[in-house]
N, C-alpha and C positions, 0 to 999 in steps of 0.2 A: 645512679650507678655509673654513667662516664667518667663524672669525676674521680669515683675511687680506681675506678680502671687507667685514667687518664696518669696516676699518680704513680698505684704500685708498679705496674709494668714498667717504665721508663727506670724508677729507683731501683728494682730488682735486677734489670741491667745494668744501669751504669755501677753498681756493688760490682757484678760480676765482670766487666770491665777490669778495672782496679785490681784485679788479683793479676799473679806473678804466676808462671810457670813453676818459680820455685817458691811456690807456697803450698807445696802439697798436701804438708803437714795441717796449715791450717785451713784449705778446703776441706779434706776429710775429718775436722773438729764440727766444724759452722757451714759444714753442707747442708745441712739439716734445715736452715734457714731461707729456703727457697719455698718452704712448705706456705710460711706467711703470708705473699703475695696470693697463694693459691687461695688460702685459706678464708683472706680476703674476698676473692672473685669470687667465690662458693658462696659466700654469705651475702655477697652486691645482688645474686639473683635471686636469691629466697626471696631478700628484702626485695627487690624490682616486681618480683610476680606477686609478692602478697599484696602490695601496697600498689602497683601499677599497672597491674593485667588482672588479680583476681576481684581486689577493692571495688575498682569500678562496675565491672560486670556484676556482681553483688549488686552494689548500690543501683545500674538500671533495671536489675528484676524485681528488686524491692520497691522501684519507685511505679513501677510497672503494675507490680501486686496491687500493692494500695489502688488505684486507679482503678484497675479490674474489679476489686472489693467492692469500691461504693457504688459501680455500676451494678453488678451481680446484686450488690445487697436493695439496691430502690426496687431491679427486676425481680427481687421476690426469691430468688435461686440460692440453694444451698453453698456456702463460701468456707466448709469447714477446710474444703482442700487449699484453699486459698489463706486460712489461717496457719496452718502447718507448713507452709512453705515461709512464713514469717515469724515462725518459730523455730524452724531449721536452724538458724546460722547463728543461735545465742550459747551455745553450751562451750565449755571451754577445751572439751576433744576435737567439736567440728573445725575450732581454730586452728590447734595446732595441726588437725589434718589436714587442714588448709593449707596451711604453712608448708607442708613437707609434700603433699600428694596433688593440691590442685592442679587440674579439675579433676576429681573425680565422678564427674557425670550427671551432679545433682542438679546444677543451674539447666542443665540438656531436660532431666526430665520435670525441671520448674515451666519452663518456656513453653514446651508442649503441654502442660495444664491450665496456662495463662490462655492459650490458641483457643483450647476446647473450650473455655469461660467464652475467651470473645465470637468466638462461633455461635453459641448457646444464644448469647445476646442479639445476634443478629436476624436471629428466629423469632425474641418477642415483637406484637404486633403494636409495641409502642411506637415503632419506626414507618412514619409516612410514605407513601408510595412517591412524594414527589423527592424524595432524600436519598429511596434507594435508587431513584435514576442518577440523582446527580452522584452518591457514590458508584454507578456503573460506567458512569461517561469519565467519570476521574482514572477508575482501574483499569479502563479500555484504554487512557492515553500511556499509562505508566506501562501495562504490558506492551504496547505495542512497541514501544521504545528497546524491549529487552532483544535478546539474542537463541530464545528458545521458542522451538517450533510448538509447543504446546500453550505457552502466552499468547501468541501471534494470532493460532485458532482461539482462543479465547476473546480478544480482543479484538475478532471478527465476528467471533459472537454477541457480543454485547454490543456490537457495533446493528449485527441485524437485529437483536432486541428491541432495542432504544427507535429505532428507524420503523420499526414492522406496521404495516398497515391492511386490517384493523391493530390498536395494539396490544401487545400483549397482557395476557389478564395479572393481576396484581400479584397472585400467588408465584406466575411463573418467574415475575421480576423479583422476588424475595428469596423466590429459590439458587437465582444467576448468584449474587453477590456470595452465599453461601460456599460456591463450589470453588468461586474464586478466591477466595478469601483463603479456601483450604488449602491452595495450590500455593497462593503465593506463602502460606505459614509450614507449610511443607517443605519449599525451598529455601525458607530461613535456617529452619529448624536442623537442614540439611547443611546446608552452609555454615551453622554455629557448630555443629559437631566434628565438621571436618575440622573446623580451624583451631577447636580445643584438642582433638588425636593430637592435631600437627605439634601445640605447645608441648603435648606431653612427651611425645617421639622426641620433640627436641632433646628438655630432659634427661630421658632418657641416655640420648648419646653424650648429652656433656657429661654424663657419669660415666659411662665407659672412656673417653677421653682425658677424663681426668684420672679414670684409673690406671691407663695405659702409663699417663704422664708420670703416674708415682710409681709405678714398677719402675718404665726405663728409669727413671734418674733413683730410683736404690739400687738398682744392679750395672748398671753402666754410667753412671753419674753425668757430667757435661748437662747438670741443667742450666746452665747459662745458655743453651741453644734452645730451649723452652723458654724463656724468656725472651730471646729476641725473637723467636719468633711468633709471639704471642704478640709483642708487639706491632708487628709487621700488622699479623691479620686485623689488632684494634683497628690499625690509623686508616687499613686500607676501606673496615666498613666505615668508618669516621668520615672519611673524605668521602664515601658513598652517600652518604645521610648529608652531610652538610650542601650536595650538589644537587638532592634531591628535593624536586618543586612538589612531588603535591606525595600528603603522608597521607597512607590508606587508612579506613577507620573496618580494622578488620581485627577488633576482639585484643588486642594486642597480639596476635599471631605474629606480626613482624618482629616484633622483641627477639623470638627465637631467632634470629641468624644475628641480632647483637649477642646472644648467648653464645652463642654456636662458631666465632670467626674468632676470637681469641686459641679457645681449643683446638680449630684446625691446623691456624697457623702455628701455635709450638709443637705440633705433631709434624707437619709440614715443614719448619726450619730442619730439627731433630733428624728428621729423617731425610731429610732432603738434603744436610752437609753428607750424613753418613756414604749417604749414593753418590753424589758427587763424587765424596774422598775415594770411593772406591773404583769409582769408572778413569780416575787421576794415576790409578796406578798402573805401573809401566807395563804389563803384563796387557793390559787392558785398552787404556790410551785412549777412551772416547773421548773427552770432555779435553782444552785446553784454552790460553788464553787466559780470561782475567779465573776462571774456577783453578789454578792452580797453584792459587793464593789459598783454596781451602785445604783446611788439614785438620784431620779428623783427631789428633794427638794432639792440636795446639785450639781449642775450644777459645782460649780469649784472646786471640789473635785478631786483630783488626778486620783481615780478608776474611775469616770463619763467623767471626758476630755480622758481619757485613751478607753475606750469605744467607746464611739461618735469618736474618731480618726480611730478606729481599724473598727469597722460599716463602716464608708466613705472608706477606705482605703480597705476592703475586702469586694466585694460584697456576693461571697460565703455565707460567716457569717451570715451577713444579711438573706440572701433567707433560709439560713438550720435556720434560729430562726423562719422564719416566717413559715415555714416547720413542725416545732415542735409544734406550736402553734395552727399552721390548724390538724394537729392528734390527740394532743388533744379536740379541741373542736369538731371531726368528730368523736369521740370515742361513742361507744354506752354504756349505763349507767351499772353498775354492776347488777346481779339476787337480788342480796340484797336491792339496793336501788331502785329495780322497785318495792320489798311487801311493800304494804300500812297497816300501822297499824288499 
């Protein structure tokens, strides 16, 4: 997906560069041509999420299942739920609804039927007493490591478990790993749903963004300032990612703010020359210095693409202009201009 990103953004600009003031005739011909590059980036994410966020996650539930399966099926336990979730993702509507809607919630409620298998399992009495200590000395080091006050007492429990003297009778250690087991598949389970909301909020907003993006530039045109400043926001997550030492393994939830900083930023140039050009006018007079190179009537102007680039590219900038603008207009009036002649 970078690279198509890396591609159209830059060409979409330097096109809109290249045009004249006095080609007005032929922008309102071939304005229409800005849609491509969108059209493109629309389709870089289907493609990114089908193949790079939901592909895999598929692929570790399915690898998951199987595992679960052959254990479930030696213990004896009914695996038809476990077959149905291996049949889930064969038909050719689940795909395209894939394609356009994932997640819709199914892999959320595969995982928590995977949890209840492995729970079940942990109850037959094929598992030795000397295995469920050493899986409780394991789950007491791993909690105790964590940051939640409910592991901690956990893994002081199984801390007096394992230590207790007389020790504890065999039933009650078969019962410790159960409760834990349900704790820690409950905080996954919690953990894996938040961070699929989070992809699909994303989503969500790059379509409102994108929709925004095609109203303004059919009613107000100047989309040469959606493009630079779409650019701005790539390079600036660009240079994020590329500085950054350790990549999270969180679902591909990060993905979202690669989706998400192209959008901003041409919302952000767009509206950010607009306010500029306006705080520039005389009447006005906030903003001076190098922003007086922006002009909201000359869109492929050096100092305007330069602008709308740097907007997209620094959110900061942005937020201290619109910072400046809210103090001024929350200013209360001077003694002078409240006497009435």
């Amino acid at each position: 997906m970078c690279r198509f990103m890396v591609i159209f953004a830059p060409v979409s600009l330097l096109a809109a560069i290249g045009q004249d003031a006095g080609q007005t005739a032929a922008c309102a011909r071939y304005g229409w041509l800005w849609l491509v590059p969108g059209g493109l980036f629309l389709l870089s994410i289907f493609l990114a999420r089908r193949y790079n966020i939901a592909g895999p996650n598929r692929a570790l539930l399915l690898a998951r299942t199987a595992d679960v399966k052959e254990r479930a099926a030696a213990a004896r336990l009914d695996v038809t739920r476990l077959d149905a979730i291996e049949q889930r993702f064969h038909g050719a509507w689940d795909k395209l609804a894939d394609f356009f809607f994932w997640s819709r919630g199914e892999e959320n409620a595969d995982f928590k039927t995977l949890h209840f298998f492995e729970l079940a399992l942990l109850e037959t009495p094929a598992v030795s007493p000397e295995r469920v200590k050493a899986r409780l000395e394991t789950a007491g080091q791993l909690l105790a490591l964590g940051d939640h006050a409910l592991g901690k007492a956990l893994a002081t429990r199984i801390d007096g478990a394992c230590k207790a003297m007389p020790p504890s009778s065999d039933s009650a250690l078969r019962e410790l790993p159960i409760e834990i087991q349900y704790y820690l598949y409950n905080t996954a389970d919690t953990g894996y749903s938040t961070l699929t909301c989070w992809q699909t909020k994303s989503i969500w907003l790059m379509f409102v963004g994108l929709l925004l993006i095609l109203t303004l530039g059919a009613a107000a045109d100047r989309s040469v300032l959606f493009a630079a400043g779409a650019a701005g926001g790539f390079l600036s997550r660009l240079s994020q990612q590329l500085k950054r030492a350790n990549v999270p393994n969180d679902y591909g939830a990060s993905w979202s703010t690669l989706f998400l900083s192209p959008v901003l930023g041409a919302l952000s140039g767009w509206f950010g020359v607009l306010l500029v050009s306006f705080a520039n006018e005389p009447t006005f007079g906030l903003l001076g210095g190098p922003f007086k190179q922006v002009q909201w009537d000359k869109p492929c102007s050096s100092g305007t693409l330069f602008a709308a680039f740097l907007l997209g590219f620094s959110e900061r900038l942005f937020d201290s202009i619109i910072q400046k603008m809210e103090s001024q207009f929350e200013k209360p009036p001077s003694p002078a201009a409240q006497i009435h002649p």
